[in-house]
VOLO-147603 format. One line per field, with one value per residue: residue in three letters; x, y, z of N, C-alpha, C in turn. Coordinates in Angstrom, 2 decimals, decimal comma. Each point is the difference from the previous one (the first is absolute). Example, Ala and Ser with C-alpha at 12.3 -4.5 7.8 and 13.67 -1.06 7.14 Angstrom:
! residues 2
resn: Ala / Ser
n.X: 13,19 / -0,35
n.Y: -5,69 / 1,05
n.Z: 7,80 / -0,72
ca.X: -0,89 / 0,82
ca.Y: 1,19 / 1,19
ca.Z: 0,00 / 0,06
c.X: 0,90 / -0,77
c.Y: 1,20 / 1,09
c.Z: 0,00 / 0,73
This chain:
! residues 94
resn: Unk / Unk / Unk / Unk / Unk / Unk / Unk / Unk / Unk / Unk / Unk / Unk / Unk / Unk / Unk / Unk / Unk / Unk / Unk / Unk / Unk / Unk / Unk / Unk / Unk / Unk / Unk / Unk / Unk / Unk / Unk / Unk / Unk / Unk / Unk / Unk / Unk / Unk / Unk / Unk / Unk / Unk / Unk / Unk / Unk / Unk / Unk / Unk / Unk / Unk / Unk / Unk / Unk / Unk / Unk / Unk / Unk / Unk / Unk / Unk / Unk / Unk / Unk / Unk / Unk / Unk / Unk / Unk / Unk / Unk / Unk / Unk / Unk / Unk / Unk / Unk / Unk / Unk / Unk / Unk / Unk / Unk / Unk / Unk / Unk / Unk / Unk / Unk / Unk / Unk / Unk / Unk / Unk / Unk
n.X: 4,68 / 1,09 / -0,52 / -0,15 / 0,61 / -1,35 / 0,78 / -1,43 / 0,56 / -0,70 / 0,86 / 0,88 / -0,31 / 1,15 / 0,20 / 1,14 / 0,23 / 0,85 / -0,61 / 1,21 / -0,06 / -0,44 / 1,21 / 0,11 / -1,46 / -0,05 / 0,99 / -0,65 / -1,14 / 0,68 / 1,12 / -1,35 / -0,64 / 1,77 / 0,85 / -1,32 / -0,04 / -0,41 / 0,97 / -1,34 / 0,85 / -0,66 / 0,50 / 0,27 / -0,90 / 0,79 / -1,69 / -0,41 / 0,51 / -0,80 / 0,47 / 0,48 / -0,27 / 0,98 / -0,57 / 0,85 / -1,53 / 0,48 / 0,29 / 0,71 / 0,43 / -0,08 / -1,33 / -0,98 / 0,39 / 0,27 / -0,53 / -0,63 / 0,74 / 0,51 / -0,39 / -1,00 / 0,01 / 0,74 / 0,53 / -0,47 / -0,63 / 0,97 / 0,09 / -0,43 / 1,41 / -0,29 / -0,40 / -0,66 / -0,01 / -0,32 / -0,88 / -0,27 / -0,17 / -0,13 / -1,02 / 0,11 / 0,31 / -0,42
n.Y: -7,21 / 1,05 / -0,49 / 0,35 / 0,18 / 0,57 / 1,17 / 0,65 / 1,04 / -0,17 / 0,98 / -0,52 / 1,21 / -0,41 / -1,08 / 0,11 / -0,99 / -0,38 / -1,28 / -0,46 / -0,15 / -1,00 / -0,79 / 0,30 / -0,21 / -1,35 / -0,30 / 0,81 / -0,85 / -0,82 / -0,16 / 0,04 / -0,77 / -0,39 / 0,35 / -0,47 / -0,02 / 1,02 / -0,31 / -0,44 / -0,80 / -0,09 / -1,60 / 0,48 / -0,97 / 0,69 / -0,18 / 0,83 / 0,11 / 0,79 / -0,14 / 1,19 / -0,02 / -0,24 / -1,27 / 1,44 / -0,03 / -0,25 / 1,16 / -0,93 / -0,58 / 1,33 / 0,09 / 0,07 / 1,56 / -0,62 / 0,87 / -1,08 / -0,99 / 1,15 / 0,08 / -0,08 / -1,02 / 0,03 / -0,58 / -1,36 / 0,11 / -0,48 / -0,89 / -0,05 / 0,04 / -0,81 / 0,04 / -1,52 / 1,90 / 0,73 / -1,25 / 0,23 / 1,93 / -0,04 / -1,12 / 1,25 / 1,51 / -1,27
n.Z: -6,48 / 0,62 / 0,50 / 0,98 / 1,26 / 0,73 / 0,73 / 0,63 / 0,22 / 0,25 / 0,85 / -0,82 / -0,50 / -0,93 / -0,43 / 0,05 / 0,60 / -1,37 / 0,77 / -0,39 / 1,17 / 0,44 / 0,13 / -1,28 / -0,80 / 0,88 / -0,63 / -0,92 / 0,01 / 0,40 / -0,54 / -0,88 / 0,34 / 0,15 / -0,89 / -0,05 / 0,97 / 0,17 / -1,53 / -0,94 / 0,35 / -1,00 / -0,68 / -1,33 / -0,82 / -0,98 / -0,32 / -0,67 / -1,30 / 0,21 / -1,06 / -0,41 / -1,17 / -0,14 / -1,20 / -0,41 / -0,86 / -1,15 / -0,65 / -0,96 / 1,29 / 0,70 / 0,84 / -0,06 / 0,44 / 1,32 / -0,25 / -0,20 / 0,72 / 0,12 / 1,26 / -0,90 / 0,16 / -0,96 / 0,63 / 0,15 / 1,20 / 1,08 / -0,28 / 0,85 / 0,50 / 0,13 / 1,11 / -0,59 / -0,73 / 1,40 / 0,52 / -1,18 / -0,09 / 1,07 / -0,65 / -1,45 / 0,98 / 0,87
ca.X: 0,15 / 0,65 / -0,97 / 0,46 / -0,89 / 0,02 / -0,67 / -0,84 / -0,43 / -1,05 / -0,19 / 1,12 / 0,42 / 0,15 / 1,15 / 1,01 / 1,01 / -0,44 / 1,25 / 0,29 / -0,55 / -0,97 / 0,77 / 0,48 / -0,46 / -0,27 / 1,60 / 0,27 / -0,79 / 0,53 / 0,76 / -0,66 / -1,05 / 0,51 / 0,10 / -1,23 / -0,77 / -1,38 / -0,78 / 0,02 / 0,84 / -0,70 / 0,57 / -0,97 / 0,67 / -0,42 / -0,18 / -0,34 / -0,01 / -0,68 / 0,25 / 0,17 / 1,54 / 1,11 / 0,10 / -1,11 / 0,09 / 0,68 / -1,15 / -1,18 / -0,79 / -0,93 / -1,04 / -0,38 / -0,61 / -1,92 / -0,27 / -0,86 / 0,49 / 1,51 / 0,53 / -0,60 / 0,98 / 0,49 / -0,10 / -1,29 / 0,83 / 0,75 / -1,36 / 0,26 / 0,06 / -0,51 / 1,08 / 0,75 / 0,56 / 0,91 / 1,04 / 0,67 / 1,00 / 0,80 / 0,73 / 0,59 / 0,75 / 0,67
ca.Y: 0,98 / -1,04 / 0,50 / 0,78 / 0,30 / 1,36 / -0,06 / 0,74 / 0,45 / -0,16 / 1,36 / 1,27 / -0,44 / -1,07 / -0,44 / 0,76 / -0,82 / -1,64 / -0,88 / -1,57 / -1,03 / 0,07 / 0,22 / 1,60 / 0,76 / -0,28 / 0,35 / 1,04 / 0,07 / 0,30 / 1,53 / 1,51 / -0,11 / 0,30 / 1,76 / -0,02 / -1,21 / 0,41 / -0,11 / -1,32 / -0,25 / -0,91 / -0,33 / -0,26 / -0,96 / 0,62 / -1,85 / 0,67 / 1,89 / 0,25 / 1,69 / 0,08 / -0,44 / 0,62 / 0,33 / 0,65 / -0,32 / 1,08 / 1,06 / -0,44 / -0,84 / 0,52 / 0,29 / 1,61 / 0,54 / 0,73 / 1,06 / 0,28 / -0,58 / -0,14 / -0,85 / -0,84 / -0,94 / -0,57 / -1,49 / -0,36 / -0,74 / -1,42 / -1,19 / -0,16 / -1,58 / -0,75 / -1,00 / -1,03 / -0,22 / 0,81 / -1,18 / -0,92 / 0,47 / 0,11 / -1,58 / -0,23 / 0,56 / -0,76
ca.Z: 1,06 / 0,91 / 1,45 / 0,64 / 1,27 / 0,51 / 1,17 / 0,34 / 2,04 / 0,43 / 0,80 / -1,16 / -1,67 / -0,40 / 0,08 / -0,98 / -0,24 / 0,11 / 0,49 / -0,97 / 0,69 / 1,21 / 1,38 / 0,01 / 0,61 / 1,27 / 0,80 / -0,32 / 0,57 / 1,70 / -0,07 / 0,11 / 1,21 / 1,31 / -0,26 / -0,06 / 0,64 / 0,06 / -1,14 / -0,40 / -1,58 / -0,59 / -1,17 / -1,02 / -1,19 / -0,86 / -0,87 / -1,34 / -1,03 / -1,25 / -0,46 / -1,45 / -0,83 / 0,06 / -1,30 / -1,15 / -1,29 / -0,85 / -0,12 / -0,77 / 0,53 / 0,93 / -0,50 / -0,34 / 0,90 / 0,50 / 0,76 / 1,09 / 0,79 / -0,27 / 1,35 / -0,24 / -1,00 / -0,81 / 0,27 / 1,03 / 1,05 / -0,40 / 0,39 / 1,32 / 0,13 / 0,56 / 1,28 / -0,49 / -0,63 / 0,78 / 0,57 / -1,04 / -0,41 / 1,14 / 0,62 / -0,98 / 0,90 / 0,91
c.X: 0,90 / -0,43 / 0,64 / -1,05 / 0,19 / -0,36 / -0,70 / -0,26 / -1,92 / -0,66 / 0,11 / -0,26 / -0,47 / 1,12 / 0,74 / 1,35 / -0,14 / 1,08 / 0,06 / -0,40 / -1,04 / 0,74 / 0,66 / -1,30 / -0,68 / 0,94 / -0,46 / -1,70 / 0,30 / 0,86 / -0,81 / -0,80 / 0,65 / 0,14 / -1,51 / -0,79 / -1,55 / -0,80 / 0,22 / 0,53 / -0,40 / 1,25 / -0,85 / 1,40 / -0,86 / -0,02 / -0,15 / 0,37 / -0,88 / -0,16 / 0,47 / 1,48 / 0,95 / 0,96 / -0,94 / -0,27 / 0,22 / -1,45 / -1,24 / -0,69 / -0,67 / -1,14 / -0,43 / -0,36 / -1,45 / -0,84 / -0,87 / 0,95 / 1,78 / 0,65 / -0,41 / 1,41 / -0,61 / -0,54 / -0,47 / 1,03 / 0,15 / -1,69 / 1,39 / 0,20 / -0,89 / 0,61 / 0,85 / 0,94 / 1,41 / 1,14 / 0,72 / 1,02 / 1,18 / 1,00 / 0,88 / 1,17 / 1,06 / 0,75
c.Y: -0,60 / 0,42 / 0,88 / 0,73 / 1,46 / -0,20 / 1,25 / 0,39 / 0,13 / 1,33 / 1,02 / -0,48 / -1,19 / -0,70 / 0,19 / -0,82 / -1,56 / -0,56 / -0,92 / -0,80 / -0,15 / 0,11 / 1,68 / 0,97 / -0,24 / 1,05 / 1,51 / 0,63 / 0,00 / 1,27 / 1,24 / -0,91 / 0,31 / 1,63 / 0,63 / -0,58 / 0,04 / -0,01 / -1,31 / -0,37 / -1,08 / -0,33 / -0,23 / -0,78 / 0,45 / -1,45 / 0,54 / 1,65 / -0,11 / 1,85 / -0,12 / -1,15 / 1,02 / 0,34 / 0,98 / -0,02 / 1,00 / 0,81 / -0,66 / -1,25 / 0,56 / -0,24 / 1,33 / 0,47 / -0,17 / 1,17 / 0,01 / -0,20 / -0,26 / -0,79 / -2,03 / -1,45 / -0,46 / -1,66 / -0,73 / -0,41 / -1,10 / -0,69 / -0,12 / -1,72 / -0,78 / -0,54 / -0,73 / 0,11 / 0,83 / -1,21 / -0,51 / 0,43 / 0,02 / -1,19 / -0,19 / 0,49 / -0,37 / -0,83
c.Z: 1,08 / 1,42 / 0,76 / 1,30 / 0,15 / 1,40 / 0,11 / 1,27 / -0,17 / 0,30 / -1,11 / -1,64 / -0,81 / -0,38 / -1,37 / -0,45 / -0,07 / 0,09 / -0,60 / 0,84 / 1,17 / 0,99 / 0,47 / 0,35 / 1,22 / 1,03 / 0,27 / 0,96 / 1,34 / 0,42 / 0,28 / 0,86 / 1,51 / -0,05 / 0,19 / 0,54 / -0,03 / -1,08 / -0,57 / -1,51 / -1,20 / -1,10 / -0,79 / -0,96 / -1,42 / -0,86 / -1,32 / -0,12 / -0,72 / -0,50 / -1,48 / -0,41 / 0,27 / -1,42 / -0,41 / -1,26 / -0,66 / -0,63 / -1,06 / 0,54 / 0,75 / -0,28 / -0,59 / 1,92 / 0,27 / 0,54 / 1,05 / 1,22 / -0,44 / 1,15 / -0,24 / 0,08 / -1,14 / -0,49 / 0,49 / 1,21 / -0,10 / 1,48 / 2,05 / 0,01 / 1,29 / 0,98 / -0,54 / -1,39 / 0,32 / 0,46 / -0,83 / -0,70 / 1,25 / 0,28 / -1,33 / -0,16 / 0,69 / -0,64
C-alpha cells in the first residue's frame, strides 16, 4: 500500500481527497483552517486497506451462491496488524 494522508473538517462531512504526502496534507490543513477559522481540521495517515481483491476468479473457481446472506463476504478477513507489526512495515518503507 503506498500511504497516503486525508484531511477531515471536524464541523463538515468527510474527507474526500488523498495526499501523497504529510507536508501536503498539513499544508492543506492550514489553507482551509485560515479560509475557516472557526472549524477544526484533523490529518489522518492511512496505516492499512483492507477490502476485496481486485483480481476476479474466473466462473469455475467461484464458489457456489449463498442465499441466506448474499451481502455476506466471501472470505475470512485479513487478522489486524499489530502496533509492532505496523512499525515494521513502515521502517521497511523507509
Amino acid at each position: 500500500m503506498t500511504p497516503y494522508w486525508m484531511v477531515w473538517n471536524k464541523n463538515k462531512g468527510r474527507p474526500r481527497v488523498r495526499h501523497a504526502t504529510l507536508e501536503i496534507a498539513v499544508g492543506e490543513a492550514e489553507r482551509l483552517s485560515a479560509k475557516d477559522p472557526l472549524c477544526t481540521f484533523v490529518v489522518f495517515e492511512a496505516i492499512q486497506e483492507i477490502g476485496p481483491k481486485i483480481e476476479r476468479p474466473s466462473e469455475s473457481d467461484k464458489p457456489p451462491k449463498e442465499t441466506n446472506h448474499p451481502k455476506k463476504c466471501k472470505t475470512e478477513p485479513k487478522s489486524p496488524l499489530t502496533l509492532a507489526q505496523i512499525r515494521q512495515e513502515k521502517q521497511k518503507q523507509s
